[in-house]
VOBA-666497 format. One record per residue: residue in three letters; x, y, z of N, C-alpha, C, O, CB in turn. Coordinates in steps of 0.1 Angstrom, whole numbers, always signed. Glycine has a CB too. Example, Ala and Ser with C-alpha at 12.3 -4.5 7.8 and 13.67 -1.06 7.14 Angstrom:
BEGIN
  residu   n.c1   n.c2   n.c3  ca.c1  ca.c2  ca.c3   c.c1   c.c2   c.c3   o.c1   o.c2   o.c3  cb.c1  cb.c2  cb.c3
     ALA   +132    -57    +78   +123    -45    +78   +132    -33    +78   +142    -33    +85   +113    -45    +90
     SER   +128    -22    +71   +137    -11    +71   +129     +0    +79   +134    +11    +80   +141     -6    +57
END
This chain:
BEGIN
  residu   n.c1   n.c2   n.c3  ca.c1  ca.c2  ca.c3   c.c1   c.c2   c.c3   o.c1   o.c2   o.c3  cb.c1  cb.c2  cb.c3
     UNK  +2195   +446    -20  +2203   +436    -28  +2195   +426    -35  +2200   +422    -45  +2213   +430    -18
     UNK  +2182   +418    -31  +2178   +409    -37  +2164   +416    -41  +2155   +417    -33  +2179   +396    -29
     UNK  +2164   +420    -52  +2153   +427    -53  +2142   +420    -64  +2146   +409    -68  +2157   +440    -56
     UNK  +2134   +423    -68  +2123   +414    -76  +2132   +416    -91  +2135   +427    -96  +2102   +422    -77
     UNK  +2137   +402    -96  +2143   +403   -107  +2155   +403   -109  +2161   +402   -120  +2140   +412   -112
     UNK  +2160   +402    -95  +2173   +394    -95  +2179   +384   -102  +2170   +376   -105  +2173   +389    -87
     UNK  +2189   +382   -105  +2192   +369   -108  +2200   +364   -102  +2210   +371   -102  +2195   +367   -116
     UNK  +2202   +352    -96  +2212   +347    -84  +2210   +332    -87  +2201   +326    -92  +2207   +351    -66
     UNK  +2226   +329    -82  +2229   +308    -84  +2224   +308    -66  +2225   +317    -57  +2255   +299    -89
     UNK  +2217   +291    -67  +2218   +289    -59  +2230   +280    -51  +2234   +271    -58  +2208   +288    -59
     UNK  +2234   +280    -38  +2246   +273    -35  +2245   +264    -24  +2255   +258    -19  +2256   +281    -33
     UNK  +2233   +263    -19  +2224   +251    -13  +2217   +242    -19  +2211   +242    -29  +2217   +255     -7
     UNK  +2218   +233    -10  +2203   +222    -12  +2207   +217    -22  +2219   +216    -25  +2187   +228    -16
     UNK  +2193   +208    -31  +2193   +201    -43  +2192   +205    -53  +2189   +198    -63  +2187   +193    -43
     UNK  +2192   +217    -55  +2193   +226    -68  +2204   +234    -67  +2203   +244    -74  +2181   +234    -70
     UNK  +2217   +233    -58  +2227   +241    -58  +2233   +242    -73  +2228   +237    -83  +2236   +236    -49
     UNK  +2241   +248    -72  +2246   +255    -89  +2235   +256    -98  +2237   +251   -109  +2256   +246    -99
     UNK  +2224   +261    -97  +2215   +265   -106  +2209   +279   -103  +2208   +284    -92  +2205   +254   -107
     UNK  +2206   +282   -117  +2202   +298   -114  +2185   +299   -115  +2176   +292   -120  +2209   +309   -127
     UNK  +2184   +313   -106  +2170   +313   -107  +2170   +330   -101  +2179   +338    -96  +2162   +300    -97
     UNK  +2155   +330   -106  +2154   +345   -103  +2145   +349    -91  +2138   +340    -88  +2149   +352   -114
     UNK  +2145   +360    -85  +2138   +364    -72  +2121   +369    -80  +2120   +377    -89  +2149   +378    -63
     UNK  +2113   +363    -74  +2099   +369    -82  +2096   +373    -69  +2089   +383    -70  +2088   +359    -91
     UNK  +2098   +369    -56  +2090   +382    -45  +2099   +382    -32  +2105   +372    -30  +2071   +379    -40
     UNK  +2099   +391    -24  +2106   +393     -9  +2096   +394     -2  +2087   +401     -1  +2114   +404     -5
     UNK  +2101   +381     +4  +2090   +374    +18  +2095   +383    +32  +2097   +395    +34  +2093   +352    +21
     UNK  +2096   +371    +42  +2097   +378    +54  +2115   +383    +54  +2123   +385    +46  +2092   +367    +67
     UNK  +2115   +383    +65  +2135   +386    +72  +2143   +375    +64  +2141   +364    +69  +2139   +383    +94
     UNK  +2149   +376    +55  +2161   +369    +53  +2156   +359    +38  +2164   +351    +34  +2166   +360    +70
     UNK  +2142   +359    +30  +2135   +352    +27  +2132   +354    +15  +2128   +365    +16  +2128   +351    +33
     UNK  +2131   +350     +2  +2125   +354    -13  +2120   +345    -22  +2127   +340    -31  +2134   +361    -20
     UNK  +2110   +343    -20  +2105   +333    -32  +2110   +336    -50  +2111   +346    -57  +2086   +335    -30
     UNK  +2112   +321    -54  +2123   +324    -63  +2122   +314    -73  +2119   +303    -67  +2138   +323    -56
     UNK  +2124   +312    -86  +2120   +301    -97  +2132   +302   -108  +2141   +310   -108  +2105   +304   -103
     UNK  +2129   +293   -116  +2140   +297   -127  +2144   +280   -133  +2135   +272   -136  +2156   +306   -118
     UNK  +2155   +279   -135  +2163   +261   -133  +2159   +257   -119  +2156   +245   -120  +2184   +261   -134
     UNK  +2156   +261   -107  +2153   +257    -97  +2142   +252    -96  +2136   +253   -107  +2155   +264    -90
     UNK  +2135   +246    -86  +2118   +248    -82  +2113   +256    -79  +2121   +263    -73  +2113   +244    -75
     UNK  +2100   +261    -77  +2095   +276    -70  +2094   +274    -58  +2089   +264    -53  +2080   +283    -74
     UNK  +2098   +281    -53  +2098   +280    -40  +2102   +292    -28  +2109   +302    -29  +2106   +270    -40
     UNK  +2097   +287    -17  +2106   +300     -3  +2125   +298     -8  +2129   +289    -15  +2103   +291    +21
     UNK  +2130   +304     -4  +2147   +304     -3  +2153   +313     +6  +2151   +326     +4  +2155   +307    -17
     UNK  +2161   +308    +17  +2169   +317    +24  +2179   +324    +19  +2188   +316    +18  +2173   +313    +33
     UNK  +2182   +334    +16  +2189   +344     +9  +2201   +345    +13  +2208   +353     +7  +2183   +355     +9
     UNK  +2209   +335    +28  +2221   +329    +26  +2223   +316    +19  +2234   +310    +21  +2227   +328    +37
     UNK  +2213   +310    +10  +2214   +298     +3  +2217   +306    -11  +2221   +299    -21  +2198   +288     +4
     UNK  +2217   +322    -14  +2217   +323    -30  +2233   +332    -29  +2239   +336    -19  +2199   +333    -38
     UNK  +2236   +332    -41  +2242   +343    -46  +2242   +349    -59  +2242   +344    -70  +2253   +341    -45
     UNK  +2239   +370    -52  +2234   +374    -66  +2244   +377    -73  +2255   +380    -69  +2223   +384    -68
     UNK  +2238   +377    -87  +2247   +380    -98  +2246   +393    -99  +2239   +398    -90  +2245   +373   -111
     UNK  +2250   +403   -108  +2249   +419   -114  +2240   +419   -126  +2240   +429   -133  +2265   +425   -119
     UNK  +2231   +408   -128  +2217   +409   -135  +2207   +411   -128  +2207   +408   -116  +2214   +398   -141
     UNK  +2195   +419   -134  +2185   +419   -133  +2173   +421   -144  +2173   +431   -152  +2185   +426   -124
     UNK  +2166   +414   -143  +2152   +412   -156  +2141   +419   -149  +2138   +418   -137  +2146   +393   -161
     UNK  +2133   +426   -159  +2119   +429   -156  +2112   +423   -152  +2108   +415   -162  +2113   +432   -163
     UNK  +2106   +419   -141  +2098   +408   -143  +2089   +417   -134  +2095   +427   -130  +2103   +391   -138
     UNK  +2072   +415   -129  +2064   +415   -121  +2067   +407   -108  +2072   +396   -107  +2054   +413   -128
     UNK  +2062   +414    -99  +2060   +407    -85  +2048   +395    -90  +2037   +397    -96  +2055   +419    -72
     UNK  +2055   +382    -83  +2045   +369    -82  +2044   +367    -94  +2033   +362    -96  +2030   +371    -75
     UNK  +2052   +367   -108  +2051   +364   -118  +2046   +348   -121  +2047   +340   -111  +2061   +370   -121
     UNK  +2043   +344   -132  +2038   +328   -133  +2058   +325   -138  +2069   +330   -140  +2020   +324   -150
     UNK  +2052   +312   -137  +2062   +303   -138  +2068   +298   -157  +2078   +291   -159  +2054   +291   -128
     UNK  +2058   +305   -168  +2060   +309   -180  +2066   +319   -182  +2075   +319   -190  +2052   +309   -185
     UNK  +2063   +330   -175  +2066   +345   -177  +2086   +339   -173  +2096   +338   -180  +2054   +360   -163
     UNK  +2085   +338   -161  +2099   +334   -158  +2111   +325   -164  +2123   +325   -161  +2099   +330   -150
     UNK  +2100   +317   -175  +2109   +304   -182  +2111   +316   -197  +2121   +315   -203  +2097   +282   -187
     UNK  +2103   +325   -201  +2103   +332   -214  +2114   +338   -213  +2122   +339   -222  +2091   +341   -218
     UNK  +2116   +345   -199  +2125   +356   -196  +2142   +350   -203  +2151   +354   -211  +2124   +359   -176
     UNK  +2141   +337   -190  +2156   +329   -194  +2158   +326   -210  +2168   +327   -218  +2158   +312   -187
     UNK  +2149   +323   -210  +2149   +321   -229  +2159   +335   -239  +2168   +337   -246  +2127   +324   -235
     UNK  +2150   +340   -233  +2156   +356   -240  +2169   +358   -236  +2177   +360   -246  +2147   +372   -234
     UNK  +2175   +358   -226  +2191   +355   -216  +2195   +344   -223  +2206   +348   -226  +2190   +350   -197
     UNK  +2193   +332   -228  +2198   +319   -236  +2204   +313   -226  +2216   +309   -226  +2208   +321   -248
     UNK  +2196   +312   -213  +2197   +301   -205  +2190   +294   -202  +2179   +298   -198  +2199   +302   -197
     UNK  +2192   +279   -204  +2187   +267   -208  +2176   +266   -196  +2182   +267   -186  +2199   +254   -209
     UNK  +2163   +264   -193  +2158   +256   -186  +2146   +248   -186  +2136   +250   -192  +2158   +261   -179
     UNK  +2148   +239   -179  +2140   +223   -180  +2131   +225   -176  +2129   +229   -165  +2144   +211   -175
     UNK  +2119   +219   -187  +2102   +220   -185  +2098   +210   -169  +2104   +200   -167  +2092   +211   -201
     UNK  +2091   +214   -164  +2088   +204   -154  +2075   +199   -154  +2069   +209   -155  +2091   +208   -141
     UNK  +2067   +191   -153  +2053   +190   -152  +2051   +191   -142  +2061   +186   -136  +2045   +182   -156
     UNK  +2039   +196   -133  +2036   +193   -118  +2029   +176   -120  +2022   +171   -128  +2024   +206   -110
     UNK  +2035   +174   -110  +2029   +158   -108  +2013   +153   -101  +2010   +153    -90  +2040   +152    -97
     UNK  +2007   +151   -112  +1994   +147   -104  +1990   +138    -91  +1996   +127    -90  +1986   +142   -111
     UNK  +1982   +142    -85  +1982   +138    -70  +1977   +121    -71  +1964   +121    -72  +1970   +148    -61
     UNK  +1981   +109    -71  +1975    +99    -75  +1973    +91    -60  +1979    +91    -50  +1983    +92    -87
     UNK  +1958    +85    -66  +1947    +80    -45  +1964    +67    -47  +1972    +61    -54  +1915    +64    -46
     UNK  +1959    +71    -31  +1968    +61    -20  +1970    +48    -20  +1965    +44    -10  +1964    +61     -7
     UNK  +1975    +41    -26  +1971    +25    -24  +1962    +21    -12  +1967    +24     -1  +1983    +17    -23
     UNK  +1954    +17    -12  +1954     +9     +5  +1955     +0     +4  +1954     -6     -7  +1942     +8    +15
     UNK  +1960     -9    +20  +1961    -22    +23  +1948    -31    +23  +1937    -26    +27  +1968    -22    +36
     UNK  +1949    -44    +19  +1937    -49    +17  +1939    -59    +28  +1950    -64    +31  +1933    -53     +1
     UNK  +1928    -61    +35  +1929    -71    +46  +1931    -85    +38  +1926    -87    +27  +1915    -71    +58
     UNK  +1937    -94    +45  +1936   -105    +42  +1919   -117    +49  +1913   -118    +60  +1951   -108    +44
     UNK  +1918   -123    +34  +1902   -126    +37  +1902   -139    +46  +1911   -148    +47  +1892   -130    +20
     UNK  +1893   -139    +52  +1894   -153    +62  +1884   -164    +51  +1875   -163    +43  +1884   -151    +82
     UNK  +1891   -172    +55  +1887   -188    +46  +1872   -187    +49  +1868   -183    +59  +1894   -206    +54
     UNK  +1860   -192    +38  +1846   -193    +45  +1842   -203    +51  +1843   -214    +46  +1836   -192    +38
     UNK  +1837   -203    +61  +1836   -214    +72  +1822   -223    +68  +1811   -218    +67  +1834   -205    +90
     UNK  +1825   -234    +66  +1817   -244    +57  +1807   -243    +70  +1808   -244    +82  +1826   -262    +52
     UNK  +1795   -240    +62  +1778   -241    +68  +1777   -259    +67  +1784   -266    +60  +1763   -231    +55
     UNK  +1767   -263    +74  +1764   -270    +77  +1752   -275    +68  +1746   -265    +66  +1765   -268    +87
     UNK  +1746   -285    +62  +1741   -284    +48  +1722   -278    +57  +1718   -283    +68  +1743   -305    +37
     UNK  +1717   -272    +52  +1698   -278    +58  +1694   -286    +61  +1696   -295    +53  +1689   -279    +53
     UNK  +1688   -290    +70  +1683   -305    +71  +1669   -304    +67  +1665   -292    +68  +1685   -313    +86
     UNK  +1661   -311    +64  +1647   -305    +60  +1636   -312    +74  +1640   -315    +85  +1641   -312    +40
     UNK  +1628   -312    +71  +1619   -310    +83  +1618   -325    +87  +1618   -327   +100  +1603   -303    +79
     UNK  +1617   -336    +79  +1619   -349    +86  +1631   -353    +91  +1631   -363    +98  +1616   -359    +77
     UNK  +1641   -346    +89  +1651   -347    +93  +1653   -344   +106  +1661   -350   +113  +1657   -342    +87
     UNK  +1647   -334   +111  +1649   -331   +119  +1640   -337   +131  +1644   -337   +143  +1651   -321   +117
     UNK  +1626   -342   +127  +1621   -346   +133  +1626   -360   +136  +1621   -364   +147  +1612   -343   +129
     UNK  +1634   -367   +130  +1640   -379   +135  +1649   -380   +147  +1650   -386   +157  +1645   -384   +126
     UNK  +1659   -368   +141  +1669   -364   +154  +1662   -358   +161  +1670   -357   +170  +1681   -354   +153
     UNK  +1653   -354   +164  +1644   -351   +177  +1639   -364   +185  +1638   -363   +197  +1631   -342   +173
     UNK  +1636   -375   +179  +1627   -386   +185  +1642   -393   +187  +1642   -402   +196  +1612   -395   +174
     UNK  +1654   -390   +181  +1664   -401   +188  +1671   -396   +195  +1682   -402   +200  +1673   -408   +180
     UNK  +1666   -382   +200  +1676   -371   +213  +1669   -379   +224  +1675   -385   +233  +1673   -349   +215
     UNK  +1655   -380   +222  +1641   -384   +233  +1647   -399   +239  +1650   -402   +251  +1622   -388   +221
     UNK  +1649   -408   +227  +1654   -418   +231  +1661   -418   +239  +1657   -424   +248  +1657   -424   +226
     UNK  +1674   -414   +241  +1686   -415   +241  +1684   -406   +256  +1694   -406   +263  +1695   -410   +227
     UNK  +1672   -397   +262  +1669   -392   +271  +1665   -402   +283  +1669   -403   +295  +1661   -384   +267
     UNK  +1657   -409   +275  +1649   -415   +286  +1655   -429   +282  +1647   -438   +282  +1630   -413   +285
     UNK  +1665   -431   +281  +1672   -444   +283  +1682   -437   +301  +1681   -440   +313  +1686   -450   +264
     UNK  +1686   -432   +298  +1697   -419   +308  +1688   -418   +319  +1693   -419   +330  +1701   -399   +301
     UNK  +1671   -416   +318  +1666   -414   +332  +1659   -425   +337  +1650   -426   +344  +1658   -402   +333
     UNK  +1667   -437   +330  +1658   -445   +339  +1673   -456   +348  +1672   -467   +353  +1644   -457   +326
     UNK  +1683   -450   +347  +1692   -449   +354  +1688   -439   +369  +1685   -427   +369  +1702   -444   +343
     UNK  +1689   -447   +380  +1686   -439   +393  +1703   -434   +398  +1713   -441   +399  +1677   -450   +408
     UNK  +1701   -419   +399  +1713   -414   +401  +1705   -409   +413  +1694   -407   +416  +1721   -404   +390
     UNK  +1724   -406   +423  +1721   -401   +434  +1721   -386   +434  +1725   -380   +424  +1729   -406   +444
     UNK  +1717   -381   +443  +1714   -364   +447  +1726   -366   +453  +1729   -376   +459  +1699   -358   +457
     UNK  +1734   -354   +451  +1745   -346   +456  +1737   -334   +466  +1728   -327   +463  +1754   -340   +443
     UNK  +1742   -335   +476  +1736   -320   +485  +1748   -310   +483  +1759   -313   +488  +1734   -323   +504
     UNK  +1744   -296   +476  +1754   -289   +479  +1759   -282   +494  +1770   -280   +496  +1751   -282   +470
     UNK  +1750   -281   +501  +1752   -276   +512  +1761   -285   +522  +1756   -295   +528  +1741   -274   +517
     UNK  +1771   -281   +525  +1783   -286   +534  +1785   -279   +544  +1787   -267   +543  +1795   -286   +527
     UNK  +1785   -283   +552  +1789   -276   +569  +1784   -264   +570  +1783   -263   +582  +1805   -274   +575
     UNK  +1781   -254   +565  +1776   -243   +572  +1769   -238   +574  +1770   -225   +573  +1777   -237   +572
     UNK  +1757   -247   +577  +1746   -249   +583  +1749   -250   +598  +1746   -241   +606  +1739   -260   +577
     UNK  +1755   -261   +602  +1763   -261   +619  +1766   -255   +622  +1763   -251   +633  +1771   -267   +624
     UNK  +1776   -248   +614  +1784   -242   +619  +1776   -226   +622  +1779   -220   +633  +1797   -242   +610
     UNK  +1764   -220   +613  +1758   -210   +616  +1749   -218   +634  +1743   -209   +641  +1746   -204   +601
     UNK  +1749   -228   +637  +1739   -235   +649  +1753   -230   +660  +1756   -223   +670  +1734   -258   +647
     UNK  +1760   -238   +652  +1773   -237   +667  +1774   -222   +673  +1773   -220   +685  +1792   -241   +662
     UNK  +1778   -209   +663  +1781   -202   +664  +1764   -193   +677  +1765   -186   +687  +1788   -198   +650
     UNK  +1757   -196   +672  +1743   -191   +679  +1747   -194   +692  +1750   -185   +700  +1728   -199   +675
     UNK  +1745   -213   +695  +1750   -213   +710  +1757   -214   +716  +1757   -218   +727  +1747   -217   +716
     UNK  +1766   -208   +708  +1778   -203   +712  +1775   -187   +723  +1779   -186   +735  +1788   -200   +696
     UNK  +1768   -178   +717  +1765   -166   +716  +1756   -168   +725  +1759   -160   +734  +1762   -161   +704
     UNK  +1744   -175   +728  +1735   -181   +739  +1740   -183   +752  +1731   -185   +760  +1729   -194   +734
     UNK  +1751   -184   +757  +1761   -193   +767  +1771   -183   +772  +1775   -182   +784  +1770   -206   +759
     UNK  +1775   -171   +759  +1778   -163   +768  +1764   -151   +773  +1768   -143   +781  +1792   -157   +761
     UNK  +1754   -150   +769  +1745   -141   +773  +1744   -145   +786  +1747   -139   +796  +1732   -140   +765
     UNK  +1739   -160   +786  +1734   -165   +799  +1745   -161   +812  +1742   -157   +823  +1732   -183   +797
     UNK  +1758   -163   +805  +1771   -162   +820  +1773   -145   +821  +1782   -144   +829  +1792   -171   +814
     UNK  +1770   -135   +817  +1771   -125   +818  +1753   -119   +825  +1753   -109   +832  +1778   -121   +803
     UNK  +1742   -127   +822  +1736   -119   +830  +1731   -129   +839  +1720   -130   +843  +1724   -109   +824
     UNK  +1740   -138   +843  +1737   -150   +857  +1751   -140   +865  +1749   -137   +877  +1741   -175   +854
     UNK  +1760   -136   +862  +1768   -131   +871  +1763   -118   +875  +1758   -109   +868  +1781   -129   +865
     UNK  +1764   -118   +892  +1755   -109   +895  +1769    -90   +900  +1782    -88   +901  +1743   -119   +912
     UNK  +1760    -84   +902  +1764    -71   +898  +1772    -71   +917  +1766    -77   +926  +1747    -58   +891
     UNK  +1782    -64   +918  +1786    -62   +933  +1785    -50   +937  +1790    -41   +931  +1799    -66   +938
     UNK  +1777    -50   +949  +1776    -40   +961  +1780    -37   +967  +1782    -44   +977  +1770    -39   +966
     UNK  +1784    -28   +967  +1791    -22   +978  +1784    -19   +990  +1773    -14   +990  +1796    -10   +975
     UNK  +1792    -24  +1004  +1781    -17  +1019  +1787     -9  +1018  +1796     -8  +1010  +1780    -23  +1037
     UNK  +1782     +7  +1029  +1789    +16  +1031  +1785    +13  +1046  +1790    +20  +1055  +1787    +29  +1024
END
């Protein structure tokens, strides 16, 4: 029934009511198909054929099939294929530039060096006290020893019992 050269409306999709012709039989149920339509696969409960059929070749181009309708004096619309145009990408947004700090040149710096100095040895002639970090557990490792000392001593001063027989 749908054989190369068919002519059939289609009654699906976005090209419903438009005609087109069968240029090849694909798999089960399947026929690639052009015309007023797009080229394309089509399920063969999406078409209905008419009692036409045109010569055409298997896998014919997509001219050969607009010449054919021509000759039939059925109207159909040129399409261009649409060129593939690059992706936009997203552009990050830029971070503000973070204001440098100007150079200082070499006397410059050598001054803020001699007024860090100053400003040092004013600070150490201030007597500060020493903080000890060490807090109790020092003793407490002493306590726990003779602690441990006290019971050795009461366990081998207690003497062992004998039995008379």
């Amino acid at each position: 029934m749908f054989e190369i050269g068919r002519i059939c409306v289609k009654i699906a999709g976005r090209d419903a009511r438009l005609k087109c012709v069968v240029i090849d039989v694909m798999d089960k149920g399947y026929v690639l198909i052009d015309g007023q339509t797009r080229r394309r696969k089509c399920n063969t409960l999406h078409l209905e054929p008419l009692g036409q059929v045109i010569k055409i070749k298997k896998g014919a181009s997509t001219k050969e099939v607009h010449d054919e309708f021509k000759k039939l004096k059925i109207e159909v619309k040129e399409q261009k294929p649409k060129n593939a145009a690059a992706r936009p990408r997203k552009h990050r947004a830029e971070k503000p530039a973070a204001e440098k700090p100007a150079k200082k040149t070499v006397k410059e710096d050598q001054k803020d060096a001699g007024k860090k100095a100053v400003e040092k040895d004013v600070t150490d002639s201030k007597p500060k006290e020493k903080k000890s970090s060490a807090k109790q557990p020092v003793k407490k490792v002493v306590e726990k020893d003779v602690a441990d000392s006290k019971l050795k001593e009461k366990k081998s001063s207690a003497k062992p019992s004998v039995k008379k027989a």
